[in-house]
BAVEX-84029 format. One record per residue (C-alpha): residue number from 1; residue in one letter; x, y, z. Coordinates in nm, 3 decimals, decimal comma, always signed. Layout:
REM residues N
seq | type | xx | yy | zz
NUM | A | X | Y | Z
...
This chain:
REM residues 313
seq | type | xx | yy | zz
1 | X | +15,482 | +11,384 | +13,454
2 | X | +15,846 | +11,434 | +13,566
3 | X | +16,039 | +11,114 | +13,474
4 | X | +16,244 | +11,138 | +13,762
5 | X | +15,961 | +11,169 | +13,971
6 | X | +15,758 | +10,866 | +13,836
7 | X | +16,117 | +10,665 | +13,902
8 | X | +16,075 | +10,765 | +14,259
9 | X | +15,717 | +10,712 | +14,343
10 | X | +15,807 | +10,336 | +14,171
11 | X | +16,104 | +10,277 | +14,423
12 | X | +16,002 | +10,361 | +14,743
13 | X | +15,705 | +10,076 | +14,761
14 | X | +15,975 | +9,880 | +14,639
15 | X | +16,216 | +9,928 | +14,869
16 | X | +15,993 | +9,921 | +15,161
17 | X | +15,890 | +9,575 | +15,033
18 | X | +16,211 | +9,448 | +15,043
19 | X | +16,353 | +9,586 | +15,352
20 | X | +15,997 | +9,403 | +15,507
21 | X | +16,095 | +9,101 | +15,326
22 | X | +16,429 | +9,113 | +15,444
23 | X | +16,314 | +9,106 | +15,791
24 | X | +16,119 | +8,832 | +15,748
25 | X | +16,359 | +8,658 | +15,637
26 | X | +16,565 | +8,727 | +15,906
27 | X | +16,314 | +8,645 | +16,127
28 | X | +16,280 | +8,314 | +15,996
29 | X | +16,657 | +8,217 | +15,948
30 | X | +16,696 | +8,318 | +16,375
31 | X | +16,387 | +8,095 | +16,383
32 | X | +16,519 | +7,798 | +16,217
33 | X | +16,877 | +7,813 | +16,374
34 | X | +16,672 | +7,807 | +16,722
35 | X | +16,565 | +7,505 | +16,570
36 | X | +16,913 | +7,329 | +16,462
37 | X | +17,116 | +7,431 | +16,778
38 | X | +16,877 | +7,353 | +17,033
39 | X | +16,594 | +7,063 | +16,887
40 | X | +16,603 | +6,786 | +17,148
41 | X | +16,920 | +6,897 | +17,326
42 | X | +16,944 | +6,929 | +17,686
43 | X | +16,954 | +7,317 | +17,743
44 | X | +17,049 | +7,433 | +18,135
45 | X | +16,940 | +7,812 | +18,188
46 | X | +17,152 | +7,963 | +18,485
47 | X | +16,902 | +8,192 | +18,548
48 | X | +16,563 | +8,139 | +18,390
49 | X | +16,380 | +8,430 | +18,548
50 | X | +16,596 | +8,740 | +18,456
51 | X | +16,449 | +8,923 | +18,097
52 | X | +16,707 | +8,745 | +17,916
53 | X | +16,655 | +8,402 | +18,091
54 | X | +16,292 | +8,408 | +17,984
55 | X | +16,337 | +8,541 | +17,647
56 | X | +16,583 | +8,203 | +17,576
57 | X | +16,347 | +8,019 | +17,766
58 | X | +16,085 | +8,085 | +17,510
59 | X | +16,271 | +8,025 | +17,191
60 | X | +16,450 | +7,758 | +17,300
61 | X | +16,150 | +7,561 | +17,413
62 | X | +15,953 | +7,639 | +17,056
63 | X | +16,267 | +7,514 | +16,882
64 | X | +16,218 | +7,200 | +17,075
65 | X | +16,495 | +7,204 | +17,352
66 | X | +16,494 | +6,941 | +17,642
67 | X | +16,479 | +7,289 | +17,921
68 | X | +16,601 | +7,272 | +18,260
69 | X | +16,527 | +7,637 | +18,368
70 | X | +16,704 | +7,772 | +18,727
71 | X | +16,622 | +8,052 | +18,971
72 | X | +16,577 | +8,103 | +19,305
73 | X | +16,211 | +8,135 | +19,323
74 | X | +16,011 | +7,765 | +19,285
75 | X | +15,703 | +7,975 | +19,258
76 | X | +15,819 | +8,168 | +18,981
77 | X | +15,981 | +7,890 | +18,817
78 | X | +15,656 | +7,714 | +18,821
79 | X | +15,450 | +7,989 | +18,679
80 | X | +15,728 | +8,036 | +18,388
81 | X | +15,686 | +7,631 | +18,299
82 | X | +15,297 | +7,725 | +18,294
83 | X | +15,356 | +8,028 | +18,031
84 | X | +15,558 | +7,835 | +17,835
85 | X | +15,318 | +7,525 | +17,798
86 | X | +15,033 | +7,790 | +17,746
87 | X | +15,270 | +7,931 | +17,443
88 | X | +15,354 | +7,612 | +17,263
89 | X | +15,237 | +7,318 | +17,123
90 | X | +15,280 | +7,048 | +17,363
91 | X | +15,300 | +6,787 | +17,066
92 | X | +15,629 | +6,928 | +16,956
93 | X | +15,793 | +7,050 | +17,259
94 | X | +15,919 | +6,904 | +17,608
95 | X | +15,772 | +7,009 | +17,984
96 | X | +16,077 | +7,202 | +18,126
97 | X | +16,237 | +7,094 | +18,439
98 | X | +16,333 | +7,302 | +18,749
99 | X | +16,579 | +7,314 | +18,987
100 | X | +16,650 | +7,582 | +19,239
101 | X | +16,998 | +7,731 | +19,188
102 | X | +17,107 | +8,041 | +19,400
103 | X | +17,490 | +8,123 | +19,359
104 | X | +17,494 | +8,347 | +19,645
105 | X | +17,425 | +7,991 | +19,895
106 | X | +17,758 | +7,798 | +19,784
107 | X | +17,674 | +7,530 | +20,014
108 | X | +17,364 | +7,431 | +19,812
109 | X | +17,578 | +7,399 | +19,508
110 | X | +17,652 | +7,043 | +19,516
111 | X | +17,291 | +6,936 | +19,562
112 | X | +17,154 | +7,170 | +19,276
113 | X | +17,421 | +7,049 | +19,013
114 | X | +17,346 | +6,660 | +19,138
115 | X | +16,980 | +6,747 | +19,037
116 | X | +17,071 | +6,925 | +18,735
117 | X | +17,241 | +6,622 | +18,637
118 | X | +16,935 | +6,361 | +18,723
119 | X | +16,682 | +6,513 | +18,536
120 | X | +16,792 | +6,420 | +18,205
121 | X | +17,120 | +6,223 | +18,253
122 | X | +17,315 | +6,446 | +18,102
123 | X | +17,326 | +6,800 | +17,919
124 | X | +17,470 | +6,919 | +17,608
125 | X | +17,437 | +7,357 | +17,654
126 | X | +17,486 | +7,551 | +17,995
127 | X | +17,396 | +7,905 | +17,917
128 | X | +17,562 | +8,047 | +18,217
129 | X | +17,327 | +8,403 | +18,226
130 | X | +17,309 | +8,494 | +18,616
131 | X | +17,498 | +8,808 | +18,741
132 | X | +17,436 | +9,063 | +19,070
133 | X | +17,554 | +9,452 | +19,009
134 | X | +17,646 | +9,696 | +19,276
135 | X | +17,757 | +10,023 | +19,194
136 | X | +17,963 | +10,223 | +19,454
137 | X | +18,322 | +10,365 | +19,593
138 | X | +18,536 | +10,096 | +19,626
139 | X | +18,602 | +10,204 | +20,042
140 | X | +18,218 | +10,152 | +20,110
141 | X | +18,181 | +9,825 | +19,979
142 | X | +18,225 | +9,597 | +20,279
143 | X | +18,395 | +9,311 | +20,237
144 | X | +18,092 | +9,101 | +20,289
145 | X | +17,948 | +9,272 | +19,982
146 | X | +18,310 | +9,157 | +19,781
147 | X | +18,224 | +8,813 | +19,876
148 | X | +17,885 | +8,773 | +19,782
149 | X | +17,949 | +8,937 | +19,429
150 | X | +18,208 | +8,695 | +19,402
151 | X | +18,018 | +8,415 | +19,447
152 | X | +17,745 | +8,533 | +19,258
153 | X | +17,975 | +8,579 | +18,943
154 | X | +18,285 | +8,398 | +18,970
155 | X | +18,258 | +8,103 | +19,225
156 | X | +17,898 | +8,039 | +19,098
157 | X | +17,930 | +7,975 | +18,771
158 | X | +18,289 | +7,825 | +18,770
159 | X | +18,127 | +7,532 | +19,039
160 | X | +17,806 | +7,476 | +18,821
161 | X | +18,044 | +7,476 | +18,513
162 | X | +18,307 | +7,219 | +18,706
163 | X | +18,001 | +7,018 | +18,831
164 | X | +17,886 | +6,934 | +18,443
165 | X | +18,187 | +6,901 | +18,299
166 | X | +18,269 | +6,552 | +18,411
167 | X | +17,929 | +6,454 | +18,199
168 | X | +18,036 | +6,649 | +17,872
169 | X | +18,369 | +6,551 | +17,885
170 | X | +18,232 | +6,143 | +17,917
171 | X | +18,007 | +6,242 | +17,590
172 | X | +18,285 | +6,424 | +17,425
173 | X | +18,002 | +6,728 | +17,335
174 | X | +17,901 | +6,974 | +17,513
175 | X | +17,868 | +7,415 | +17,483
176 | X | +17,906 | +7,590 | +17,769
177 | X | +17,843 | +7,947 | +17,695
178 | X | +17,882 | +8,239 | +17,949
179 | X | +17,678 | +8,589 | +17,929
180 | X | +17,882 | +8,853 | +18,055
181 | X | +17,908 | +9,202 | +18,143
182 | X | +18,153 | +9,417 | +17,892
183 | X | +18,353 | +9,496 | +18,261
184 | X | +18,477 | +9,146 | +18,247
185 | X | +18,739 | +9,331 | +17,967
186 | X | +18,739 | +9,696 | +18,037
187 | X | +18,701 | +9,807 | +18,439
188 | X | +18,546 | +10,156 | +18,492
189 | X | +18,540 | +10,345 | +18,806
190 | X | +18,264 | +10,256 | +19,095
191 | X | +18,239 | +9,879 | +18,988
192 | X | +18,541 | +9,765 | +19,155
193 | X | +18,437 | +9,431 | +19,320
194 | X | +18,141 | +9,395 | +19,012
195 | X | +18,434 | +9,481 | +18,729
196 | X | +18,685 | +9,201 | +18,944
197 | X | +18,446 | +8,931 | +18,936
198 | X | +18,357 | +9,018 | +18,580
199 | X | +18,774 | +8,987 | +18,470
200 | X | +18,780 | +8,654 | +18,734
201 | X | +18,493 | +8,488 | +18,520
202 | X | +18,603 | +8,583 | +18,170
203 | X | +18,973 | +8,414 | +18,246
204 | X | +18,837 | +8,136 | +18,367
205 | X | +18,641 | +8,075 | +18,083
206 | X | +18,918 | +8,195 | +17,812
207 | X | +19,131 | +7,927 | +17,962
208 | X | +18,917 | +7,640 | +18,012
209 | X | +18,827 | +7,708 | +17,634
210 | X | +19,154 | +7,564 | +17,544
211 | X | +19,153 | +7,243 | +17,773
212 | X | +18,808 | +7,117 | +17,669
213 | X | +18,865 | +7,175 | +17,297
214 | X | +19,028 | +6,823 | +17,264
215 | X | +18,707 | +6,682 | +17,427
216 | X | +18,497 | +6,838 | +17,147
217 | X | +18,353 | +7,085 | +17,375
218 | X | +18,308 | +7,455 | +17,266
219 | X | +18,322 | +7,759 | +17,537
220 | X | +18,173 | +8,078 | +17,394
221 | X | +18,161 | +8,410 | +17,586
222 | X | +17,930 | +8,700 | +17,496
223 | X | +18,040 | +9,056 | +17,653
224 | X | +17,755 | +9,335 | +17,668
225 | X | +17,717 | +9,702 | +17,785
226 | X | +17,368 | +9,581 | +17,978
227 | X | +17,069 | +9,425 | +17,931
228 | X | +16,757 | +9,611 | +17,942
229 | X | +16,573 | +9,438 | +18,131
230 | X | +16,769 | +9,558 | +18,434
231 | X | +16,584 | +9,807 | +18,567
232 | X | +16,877 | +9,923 | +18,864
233 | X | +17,150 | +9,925 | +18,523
234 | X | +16,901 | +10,119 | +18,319
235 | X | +16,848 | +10,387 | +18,606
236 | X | +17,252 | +10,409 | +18,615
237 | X | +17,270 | +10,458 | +18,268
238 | X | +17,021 | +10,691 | +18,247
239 | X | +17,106 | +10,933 | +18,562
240 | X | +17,496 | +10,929 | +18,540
241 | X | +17,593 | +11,253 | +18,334
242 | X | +18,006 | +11,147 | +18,378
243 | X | +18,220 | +11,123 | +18,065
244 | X | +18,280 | +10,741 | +18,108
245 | X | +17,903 | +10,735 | +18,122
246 | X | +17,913 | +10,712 | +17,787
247 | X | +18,079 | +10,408 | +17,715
248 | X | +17,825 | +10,223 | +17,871
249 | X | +17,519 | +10,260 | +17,600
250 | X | +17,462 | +10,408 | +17,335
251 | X | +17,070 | +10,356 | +17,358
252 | X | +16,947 | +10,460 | +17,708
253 | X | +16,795 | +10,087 | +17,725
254 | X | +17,099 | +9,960 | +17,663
255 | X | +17,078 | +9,592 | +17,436
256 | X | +16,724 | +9,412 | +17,476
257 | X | +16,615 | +9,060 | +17,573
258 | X | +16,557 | +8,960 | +17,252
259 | X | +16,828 | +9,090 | +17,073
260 | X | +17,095 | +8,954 | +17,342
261 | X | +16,869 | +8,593 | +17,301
262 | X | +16,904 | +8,618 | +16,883
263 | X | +17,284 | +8,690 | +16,963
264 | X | +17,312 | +8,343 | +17,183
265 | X | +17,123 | +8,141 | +16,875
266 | X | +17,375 | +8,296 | +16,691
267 | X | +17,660 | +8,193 | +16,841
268 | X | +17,546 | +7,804 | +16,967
269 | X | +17,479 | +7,759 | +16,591
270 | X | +17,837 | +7,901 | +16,467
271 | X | +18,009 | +7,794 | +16,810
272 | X | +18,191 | +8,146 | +16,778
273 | X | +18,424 | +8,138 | +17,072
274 | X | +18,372 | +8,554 | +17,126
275 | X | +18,112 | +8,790 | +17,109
276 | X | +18,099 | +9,151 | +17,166
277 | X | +17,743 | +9,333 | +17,184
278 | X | +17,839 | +9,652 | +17,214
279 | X | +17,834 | +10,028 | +17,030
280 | X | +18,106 | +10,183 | +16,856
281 | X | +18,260 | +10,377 | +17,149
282 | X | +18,261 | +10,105 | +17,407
283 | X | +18,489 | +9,869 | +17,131
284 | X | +18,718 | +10,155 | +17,074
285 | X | +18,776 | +10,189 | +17,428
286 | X | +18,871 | +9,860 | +17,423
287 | X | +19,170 | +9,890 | +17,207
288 | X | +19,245 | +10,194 | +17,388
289 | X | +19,316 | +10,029 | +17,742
290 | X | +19,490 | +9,819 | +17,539
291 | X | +19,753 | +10,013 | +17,303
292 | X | +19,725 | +10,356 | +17,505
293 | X | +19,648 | +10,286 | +17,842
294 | X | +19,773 | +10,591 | +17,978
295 | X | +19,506 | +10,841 | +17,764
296 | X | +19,238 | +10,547 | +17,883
297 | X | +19,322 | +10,635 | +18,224
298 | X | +19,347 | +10,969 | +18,138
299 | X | +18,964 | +10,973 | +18,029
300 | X | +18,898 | +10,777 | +18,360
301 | X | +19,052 | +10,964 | +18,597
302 | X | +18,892 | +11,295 | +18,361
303 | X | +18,527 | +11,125 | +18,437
304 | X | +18,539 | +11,054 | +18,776
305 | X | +18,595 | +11,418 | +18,875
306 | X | +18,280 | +11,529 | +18,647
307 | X | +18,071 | +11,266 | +18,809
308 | X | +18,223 | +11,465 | +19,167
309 | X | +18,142 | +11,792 | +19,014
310 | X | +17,783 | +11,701 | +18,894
311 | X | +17,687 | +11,538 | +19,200
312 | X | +17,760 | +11,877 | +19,356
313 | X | +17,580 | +12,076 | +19,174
């Protein structure tokens, strides 16, 4: 028998072995730093009934997290607590608590964050996950619609984030870590009011980051093209055939639950202060509004007219 050919029938099992060991392992190491950053810490979940809410919701309550989940549905928030105590073992894990948070009624605010606040005392991680799109020309949008998206993703999360700090700040601990949208550092054309409350959040996290650090308090921000789970973001991506199009995904389904959930592990273990989930060509775009603005708006400007031109057609 060919020598060479014996070698390779030898290394392929071999290296399908260890790339399925390596993912094991992998699998394992994301498991155990659920474990370290979240075991019998007080976790707050924004928005507990998106994809991505109930992905964390699920690993952080295995790794034994003290969960207050959020949404704007009691019912659904109820039957979430039910699959989660179905899931685990109650032994070695804590009943989540629930408290009806809706960022679009600013009036409610107050209340919600006082009940946030009485359920365990205290809280040491606000994963700050809730977000409304809308997708249109900026003269169509009313300015009702401005508002609401504004509240939804700037006024929101800076009041819960305000409301808590007074407790972290008392502790000296605390992680307050924000999931947003890629537009919160590079604005594309027909998300004006979505992209400005996107850019309004990220500041306002980018500078608080520096006048909690004395406190002991980290402030992490995670940037993505989209999460799957969005069914109106995946029909965008999917349907749009303009140039800028593509620096939105470069999988139709954009980054999943559970990869955007192994990404937040991540980051509350290593306290990272950014994160970008994002492919190649949305990064370099990136550096392009940045050191040659004019050929970004260039490309822009370039993709707006083929979105015109395809709608025509």
């Amino acid at each position: 028998m060919d020598p060479v050919w014996t070698t390779t029938v030898l290394l392929v099992p071999c290296l399908v072995v260890l790339t399925a060991g390596f993912f094991y392992l992998y699998g394992v190491i994301v498991g155990l730093l659920s474990k370290t950053s979240v075991h019998n810490k007080v976790v707050v979940l924004s928005d507990a009934l998106s994809g991505l809410g109930k992905e964390c919701a699920s690993v952080f309550h295995k790794g034994g997290a003290r969960l207050i989940l959020c949404g704007k549905s009691w019912e659904k928030l109820e039957e979430l607590a039910d699959d989660l105590a179905n899931a685990s073992d109650p032994s070695v894990t804590f009943p989540p608590k629930l408290v009806l948070l809706d960022f679009g009624d600013m009036e409610s605010m107050p209340e919600a964050i006082e009940e946030i606040l009485e359920c365990y005392g205290c809280l040491d991680i606000l994963i700050l996950n809730s977000s409304m799109k809308v997708k249109a020309p900026a003269q169509r949008l009313s300015l009702e619609m401005d508002k609401l998206l504004m509240d939804n993703n700037y006024f929101g999360p800076v009041t819960l984030a305000k409301g808590v700090l007074p407790s972290m700040i008392s502790r000296r601990t605390g992680h307050l870590l924000l999931v947003n949208s890629i537009q919160g550092k590079l604005a594309v054309p027909f998300r004006t009011a979505y992209a400005a409350s996107k850019h309004a959040v990220q500041a306002f996290f980018d500078c608080l980051r520096a006048e909690v650090e004395e406190y002991g308090i980290s402030v992490s921000t995670i940037n993505h093209t989209f999460i799957s789970g969005c069914v109106s973001e995946n029909r965008d991506a999917a349907s749009s055939k303009s140039i800028w199009s593509l620096l939105y995904t470069k999988k139709p389904r954009g980054v999943s639950p559970d990869e955007a959930a192994t990404e937040i592990v991540k980051t509350l273990n290593n306290k990272k202060k950014e994160v970008l989930i994002a492919p190649s060509l949305p990064k370099v775009a990136i550096y392009a509004r940045s050191f040659f603005p004019n050929v970004f708006f260039a490309v822009m400007a370039a993709g707006v007219k083929d979105a015109a031109v395809s709608d025509h057609m």
